[in-house]
N, C-alpha and C positions, 0 to 999 in steps of 0.2 A: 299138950297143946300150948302149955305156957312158954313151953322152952324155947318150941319151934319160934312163938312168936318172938321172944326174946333176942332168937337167933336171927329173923329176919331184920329187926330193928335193930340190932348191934351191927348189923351188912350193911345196914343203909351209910354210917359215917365214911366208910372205907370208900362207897360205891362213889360219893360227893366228892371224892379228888382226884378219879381217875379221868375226866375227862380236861380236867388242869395239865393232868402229867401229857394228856394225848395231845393236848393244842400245843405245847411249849417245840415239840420242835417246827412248829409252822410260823413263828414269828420272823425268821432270817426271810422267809421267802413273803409273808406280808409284806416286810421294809426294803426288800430289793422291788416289789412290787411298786411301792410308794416312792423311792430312785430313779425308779424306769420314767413314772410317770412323771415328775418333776422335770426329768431332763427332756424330754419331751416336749415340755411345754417349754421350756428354756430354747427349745431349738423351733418350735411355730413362732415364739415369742420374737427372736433373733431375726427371721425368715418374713414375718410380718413388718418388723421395724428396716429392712432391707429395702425391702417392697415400697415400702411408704417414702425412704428417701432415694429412693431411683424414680417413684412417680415425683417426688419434688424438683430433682434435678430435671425429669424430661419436662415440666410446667415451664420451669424456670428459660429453659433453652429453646423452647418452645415460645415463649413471651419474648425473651431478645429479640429471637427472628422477626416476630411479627413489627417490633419497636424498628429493626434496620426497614423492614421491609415499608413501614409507617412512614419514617424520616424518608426515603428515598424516592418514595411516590411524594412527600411531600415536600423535595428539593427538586423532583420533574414538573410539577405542576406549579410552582411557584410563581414562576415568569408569567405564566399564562394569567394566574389568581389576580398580580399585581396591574395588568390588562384591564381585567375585568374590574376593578377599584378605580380606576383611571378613569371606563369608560361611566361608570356611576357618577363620578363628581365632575363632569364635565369638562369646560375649558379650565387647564392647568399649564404647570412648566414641566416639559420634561426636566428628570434628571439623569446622568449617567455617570459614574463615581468611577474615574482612573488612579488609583492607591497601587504606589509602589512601582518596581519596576518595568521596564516595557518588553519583554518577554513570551514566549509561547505558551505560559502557563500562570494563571494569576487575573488581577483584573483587568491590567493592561496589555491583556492576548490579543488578539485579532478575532480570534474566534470566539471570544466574550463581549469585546467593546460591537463588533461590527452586525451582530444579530440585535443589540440593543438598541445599535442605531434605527436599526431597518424599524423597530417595531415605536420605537419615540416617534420617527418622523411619518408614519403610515395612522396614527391615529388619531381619529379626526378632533378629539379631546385636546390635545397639545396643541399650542400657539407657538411654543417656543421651545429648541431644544439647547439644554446647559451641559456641556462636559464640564465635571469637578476636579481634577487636575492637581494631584501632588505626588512628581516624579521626578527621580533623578536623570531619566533616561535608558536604555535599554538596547532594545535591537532594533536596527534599521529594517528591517523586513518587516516585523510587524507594524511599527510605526509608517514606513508605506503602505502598507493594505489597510489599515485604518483611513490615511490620508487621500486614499483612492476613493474607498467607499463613502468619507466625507464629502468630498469634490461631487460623485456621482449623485448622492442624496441632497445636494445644494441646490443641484441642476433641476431634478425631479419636483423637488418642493419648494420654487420660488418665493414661495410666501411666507415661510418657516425659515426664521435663523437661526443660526447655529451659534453657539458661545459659548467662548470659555472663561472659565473663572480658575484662577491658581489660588493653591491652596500656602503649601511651607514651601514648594518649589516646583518651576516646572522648566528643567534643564536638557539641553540635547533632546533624546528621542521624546521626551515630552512634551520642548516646546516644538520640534519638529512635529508632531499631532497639531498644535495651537494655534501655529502658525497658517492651518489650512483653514480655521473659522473664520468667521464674520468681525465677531471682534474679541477682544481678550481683558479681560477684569482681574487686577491683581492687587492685591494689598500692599501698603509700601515698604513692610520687611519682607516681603515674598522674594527668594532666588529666581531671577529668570536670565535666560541664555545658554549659554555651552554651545555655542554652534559648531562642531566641531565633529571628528571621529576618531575612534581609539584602538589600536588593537596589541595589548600587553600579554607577557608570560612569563616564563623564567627561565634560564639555561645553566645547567647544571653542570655544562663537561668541568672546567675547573678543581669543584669538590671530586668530581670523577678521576680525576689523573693524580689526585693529591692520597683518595684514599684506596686508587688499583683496582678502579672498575670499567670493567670494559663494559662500552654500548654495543652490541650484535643487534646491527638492524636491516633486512633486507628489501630492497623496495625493487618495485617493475614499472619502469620509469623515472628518471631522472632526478624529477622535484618530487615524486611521491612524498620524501620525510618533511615537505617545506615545513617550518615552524616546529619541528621537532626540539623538546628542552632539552633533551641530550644528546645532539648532534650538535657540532657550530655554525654558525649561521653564517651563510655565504655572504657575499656584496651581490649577486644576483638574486636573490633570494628576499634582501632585504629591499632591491630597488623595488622589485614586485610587490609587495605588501605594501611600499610606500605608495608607489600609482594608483594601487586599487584604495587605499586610503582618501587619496585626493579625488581619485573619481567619485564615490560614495558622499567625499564633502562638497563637491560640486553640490551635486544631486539636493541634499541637504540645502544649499544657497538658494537654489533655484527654486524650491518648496518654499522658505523665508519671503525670498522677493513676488513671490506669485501673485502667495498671499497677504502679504503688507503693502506692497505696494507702493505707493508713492508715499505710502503714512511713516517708511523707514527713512531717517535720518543717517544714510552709511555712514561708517567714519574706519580709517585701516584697522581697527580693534575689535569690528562687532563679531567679524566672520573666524575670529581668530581663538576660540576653546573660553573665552571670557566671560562672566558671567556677575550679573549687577542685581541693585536691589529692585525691587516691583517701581520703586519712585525711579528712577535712573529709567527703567527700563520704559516710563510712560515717555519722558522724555525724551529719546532716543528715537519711540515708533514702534519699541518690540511689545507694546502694549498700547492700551485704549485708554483705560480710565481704571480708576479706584472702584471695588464692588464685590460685597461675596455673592454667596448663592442668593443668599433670603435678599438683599438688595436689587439685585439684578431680576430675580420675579417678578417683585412690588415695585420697583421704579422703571424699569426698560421695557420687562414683557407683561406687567399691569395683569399678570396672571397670581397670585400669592400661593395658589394651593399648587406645591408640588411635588410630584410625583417622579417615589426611584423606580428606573427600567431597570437599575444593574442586575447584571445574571453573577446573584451570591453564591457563591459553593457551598452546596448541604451540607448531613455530619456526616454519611456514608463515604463523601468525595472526601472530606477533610481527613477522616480515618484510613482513610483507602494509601492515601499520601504520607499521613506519616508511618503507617504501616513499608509502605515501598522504601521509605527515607531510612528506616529501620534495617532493611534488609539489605542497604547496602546500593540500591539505585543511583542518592544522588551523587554519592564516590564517586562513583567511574562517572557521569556526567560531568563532574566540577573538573576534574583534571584533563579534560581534552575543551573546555570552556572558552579559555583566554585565548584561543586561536582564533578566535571571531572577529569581524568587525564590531564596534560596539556605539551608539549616540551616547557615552556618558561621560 
């Protein structure tokens, strides 16, 4: 009985390692286990962090939008907002702010100044309206439809004057605009004049023949190439430009004298591309008196609070523009340019 038991408790040490010896080859497949799972989670982890910045980008791009779409309602309704500020603070001065060229785009467009005008002189708030005036000149076209619609809104609104006030200058197509007001206020280092028109460019046959480049150009009709810089310029060609120059500077004179009046002192010089200071010019008649804006409120229209109509360009329009300028639009515009007539 003793033995047995002996025998069974000498079995027991041997029995205490076999299940050590059984586990050992199960550890590669625990630790690939515990690999699997690591990378696993390395890959939700990777997979979540993805996730989270594609949602940050669509927020993101998602928020500009709504930022353009903000500014651009809020560069439509502007004009209108500024309206309704006008009609709150009662009798004022209009104002209408022509900066920079006279052009089809800008402030001194037609299609900027001439809706400004319409809504200065329709409401019942303004006593007086002030165009503010610093340009070199520009295009005869626009500067007509301007001086159209000023003429027309003079007639409609007898009671309501019109005036301008110069700024650092207001030459050719600017003061062709000036010249259609009531009266004109200029400071006495202010440019005013250029009665005049212009139309430059450049011709290039010369360097053409010198460095062996032929012009291949074909036209359907006769004068099609007129003003071509690499064709040369006929004596027909140039009388034509000349004529249409002087008819256009009539035109110009005739606008001048309309509106001045008897208050112009001709001399052979005025109508002749010349151009003087704001003092000269009061002298002369192509002016009124000395006055900026804030003067001409408080002492002439006895209105002091006033109010800008100009139609500003948002940041969607500014972006839009230099985005176009980028790509390459205003290139081809600038080189077929200087074929124009021009007030500068």
């Amino acid at each position: 009985m003793s033995d047995n038991t002996s025998d069974s408790a000498g079995a027991n040490p041997a029995n205490e390692h076999q299940p050590a010896a059984a586990g050992a080859p199960g550890q590669p497949a625990k630790a690939a286990a515990v690999w699997e799972r690591e990378v696993l989670e390395k890959l939700v982890f990777a997979t979540l962090s993805e996730q989270r910045a594609q949602r940050r980008w669509g927020i993101f791009f998602k928020a500009l939008t709504l930022l353009v779409i903000m500014f651009g309602l809020a560069a439509y309704f502007d004009f209108s907002l500024s309206g309704t500020d006008a009609e709150a603070l009662g009798r004022h001065t209009a104002l209408i702010e022509i900066d920079g060229a006279i052009e089809a785009e800008g402030s001194g467009a037609a299609a900027v100044v001439i809706p400004a005008l319409n809504k200065a002189f329709s409401d019942s708030g303004s006593v007086a309206v002030v165009l503010h005036i610093n340009s070199p000149g520009g295009s005869p076209v626009q500067a007509g439809m301007i001086v159209d619609e000023m003429n027309r809104l003079r007639k409609g609104y007898p009671g309501k004057p019109l005036y301008v006030v110069v700024d650092e200058i207001c030459a050719s197509g600017g003061y062709y605009i000036a010249a259609a007001a009531d009266r004109i206020y200029v400071n006495q280092a202010s440019i005013v004049g250029s009665i005049g028109v212009l139309m430059d460019g450049f011709g290039f046959t010369g360097i053409m023949d010198k460095v062996g480049v032929e012009r291949r150009l074909l036209t359907a009709g006769e004068n099609k190439g007129f003003m071509d810089p690499f064709s040369p310029q006929s004596d027909k060609h140039k009388q034509h430009a000349q004529a249409m120059l002087n008819e256009i500077h009539q035109q110009f004179i005739h606008v001048v004298r309309a509106g001045r009046g008897k208050r112009l002192k001709e001399t052979p010089e005025m109508f002749s591309g010349l151009f003087w200071s704001g003092a000269k010019a009061v002298d002369m008649g192509l002016a009124d008196a000395f006055g900026s804006v804030d003067s001409v409120a408080r002492d002439i229209v006895h209105a002091e609070d006033i109010i800008d109509y100009t139609q500003h360009e948002g940041l969607p329009e500014r972006v839009l523009k230099k985005f176009g300028a980028a790509m390459g639009a205003g290139a081809f515009k600038s080189a077929y340019q200087a074929a124009k007539p021009r007030l500068q």
